[in-house]
C-alpha positions in Angstrom: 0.0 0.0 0.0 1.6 3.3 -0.7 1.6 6.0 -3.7 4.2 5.6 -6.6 7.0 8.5 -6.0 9.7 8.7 -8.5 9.6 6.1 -11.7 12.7 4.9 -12.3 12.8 3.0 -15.7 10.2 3.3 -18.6 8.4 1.5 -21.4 10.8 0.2 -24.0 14.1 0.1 -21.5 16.3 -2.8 -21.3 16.1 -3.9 -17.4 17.5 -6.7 -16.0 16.7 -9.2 -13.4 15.9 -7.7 -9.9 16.5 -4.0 -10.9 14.0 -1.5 -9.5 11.8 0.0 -11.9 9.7 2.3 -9.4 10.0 3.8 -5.9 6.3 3.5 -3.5 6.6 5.4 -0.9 4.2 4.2 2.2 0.8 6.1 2.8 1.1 5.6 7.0 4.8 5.7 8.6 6.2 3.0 10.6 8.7 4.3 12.7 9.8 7.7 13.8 13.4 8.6 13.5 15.3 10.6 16.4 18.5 11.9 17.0 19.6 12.1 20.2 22.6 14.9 20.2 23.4 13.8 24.3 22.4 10.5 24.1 21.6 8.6 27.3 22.0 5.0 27.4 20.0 4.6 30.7 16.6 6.1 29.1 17.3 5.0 25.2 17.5 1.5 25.0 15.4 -1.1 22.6 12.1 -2.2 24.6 11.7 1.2 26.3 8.5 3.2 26.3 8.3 6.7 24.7 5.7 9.0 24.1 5.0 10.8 20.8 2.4 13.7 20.3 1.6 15.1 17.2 2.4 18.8 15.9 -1.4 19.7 14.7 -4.2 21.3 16.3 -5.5 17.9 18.1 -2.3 17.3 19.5 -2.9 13.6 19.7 -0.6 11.6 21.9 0.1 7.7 21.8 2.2 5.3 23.6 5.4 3.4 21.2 8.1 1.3 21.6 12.2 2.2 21.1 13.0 -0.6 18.1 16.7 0.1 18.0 19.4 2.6 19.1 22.4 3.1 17.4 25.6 2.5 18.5 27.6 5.7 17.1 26.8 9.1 16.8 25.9 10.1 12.9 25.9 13.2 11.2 21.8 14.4 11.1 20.1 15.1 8.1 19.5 18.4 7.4 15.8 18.1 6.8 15.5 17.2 10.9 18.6 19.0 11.8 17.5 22.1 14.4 19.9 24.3 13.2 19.5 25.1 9.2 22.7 27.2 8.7 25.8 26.3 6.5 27.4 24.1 9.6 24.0 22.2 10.2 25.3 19.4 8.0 28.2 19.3 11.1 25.7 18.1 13.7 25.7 14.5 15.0 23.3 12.7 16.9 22.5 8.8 17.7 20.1 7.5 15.8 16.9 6.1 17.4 14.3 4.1 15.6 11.2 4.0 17.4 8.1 2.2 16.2 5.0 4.3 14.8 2.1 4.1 17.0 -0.7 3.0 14.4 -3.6 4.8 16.2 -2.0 7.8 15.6 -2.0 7.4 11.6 1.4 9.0 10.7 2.4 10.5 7.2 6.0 9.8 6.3 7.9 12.7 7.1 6.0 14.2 9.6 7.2 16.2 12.3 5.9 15.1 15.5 7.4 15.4 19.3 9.6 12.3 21.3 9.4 12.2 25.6 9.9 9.9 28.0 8.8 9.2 31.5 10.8 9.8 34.4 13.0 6.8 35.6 10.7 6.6 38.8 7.4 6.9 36.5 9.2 4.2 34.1 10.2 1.6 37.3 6.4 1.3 38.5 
C-alpha cells in the first residue's frame, strides 16, 4: 500500500533481473526517527517506552516502543537538523528508531514530538 514516487525506468528500457523500476513510498509511517545529540543509554534502550504527540491542532498523543538505538553518533540530516545554517550538515546525533504508534496514523515525514517518562514513572 503506498503512492508511486519517483519512476525509475520506462516503457521500451532494457532492465534486468531484480533491478527497481519504481520507488512507493508508504501512505502511513512505521517508525519515527530521532537523533539524540546527548544521548543517554539509561533512558534510550530497545524495549523502552516513549511518548510521541503530534504537531497539529488535536495534539494527539500515543504510547510506542524504542526498536533500536544506534551504537555511534551520525551526522543528522538536514531536513531534521534544528539548526538550518551552513554548519548544520556538522551536527551529530545517535540514531533512534522508534516504532510508529498505528492509532496515531502518521504520514511519512511528519514532524511530530519524542518524551519519556521519568526513571521513577518508568520503574512502577
Amino acid at each position: 500500500d503506498g503512492i508511486v514516487a519517483e519512476i525509475l525506468r520506462h516503457s521500451g528500457e532494457a532492465i534486468a533481473a531484480g533491478e527497481p523500476i519504481l520507488t512507493i513510498r508508504g501512505s502511513e509511517a512505521l517508525r519515527v526517527s530521532v537523533y539524540l545529540s546527548e544521548p543517554r543509554r539509561d533512558v534510550w534502550t530497545p524495549g523502552a517506552r516513549v511518548q510521541i504527540r503530534t504537531r497539529d491542532r488535536q495534539r494527539k498523543s500515543s504510547w510506542a516502543q524504542v526498536l533500536t538505538v544506534g551504537n555511534q553518533l551520525e551526522p543528522i540530516p538536514v531536513s531534521l537538523a534544528l539548526n538550518h545554517s551552513v554548519n548544520s550538515s556538522l551536527e551529530t546525533g545517535l540514531p533512534v528508531a522508534i516504532a510508529a504508534p498505528r492509532d496515531l496514523r502518521l504520514v511519512p515525514g511528519e514532524l511530530v514530538d519524542v518524551s519519556w517518562p521519568s526513571r521513577a514513572y518508568a520503574d512502577r
